[in-house]
N, C-alpha and C positions, 0 to 999 in steps of 0.2 A: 504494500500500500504506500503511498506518495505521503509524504511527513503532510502535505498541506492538507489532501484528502483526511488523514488523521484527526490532524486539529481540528480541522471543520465536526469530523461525525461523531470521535472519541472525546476532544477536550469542549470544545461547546454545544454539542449537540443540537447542530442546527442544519436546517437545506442550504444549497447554496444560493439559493436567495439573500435570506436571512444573513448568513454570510459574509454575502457581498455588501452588505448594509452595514455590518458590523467593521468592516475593514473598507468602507465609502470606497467602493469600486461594482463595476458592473457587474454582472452574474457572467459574460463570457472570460472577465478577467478570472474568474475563482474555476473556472472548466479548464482555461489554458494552463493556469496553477496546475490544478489537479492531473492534468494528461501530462505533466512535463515539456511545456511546449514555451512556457517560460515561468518566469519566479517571479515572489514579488519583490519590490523595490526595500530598500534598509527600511524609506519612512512608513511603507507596508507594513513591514516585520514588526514595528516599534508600536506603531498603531495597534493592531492584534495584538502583541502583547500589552497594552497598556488597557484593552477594552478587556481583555481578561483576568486584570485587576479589577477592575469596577466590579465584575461581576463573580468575584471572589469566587474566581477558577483554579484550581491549581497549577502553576506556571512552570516550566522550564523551557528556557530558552535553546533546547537542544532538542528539539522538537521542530523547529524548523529545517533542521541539514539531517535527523534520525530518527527513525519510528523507536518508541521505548522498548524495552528486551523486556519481556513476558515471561517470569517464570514459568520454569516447566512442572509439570504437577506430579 
């Protein structure tokens, strides 16, 4: 899965609508995120992360460059 895809479905649990609202950008930006076709911008990144402080989400900034390691059961 795409770290951006992640964040979207895993850390905010939101469509990419929603989303794209959260990080003021269009719904084809957060599709070409998501397919790797490009990334977002630092002020992107900074954005996202600072909306997911308002919304006292649990943050790591290492979520953008890696999906999180999932203990094995």
């Amino acid at each position: 899965m795409n770290p951006l895809l992640h964040i979207r479905k895993a850390v905010f649990k939101v469509k990419q609508t929603e989303f794209a609202a959260i990080a003021r950008v269009g719904q084809a930006s957060v599709s070409r995120w998501e397919n790797g076709e490009c990334s977002p911008s630092l002020d992107d990144m900074r954005l996202i992360r600072e909306e997911a402080f308002k919304r006292e989400i649990e943050w790591d900034d290492r979520y953008f460059f890696a999906m999180p390691e999932v203990a094995s059961e």
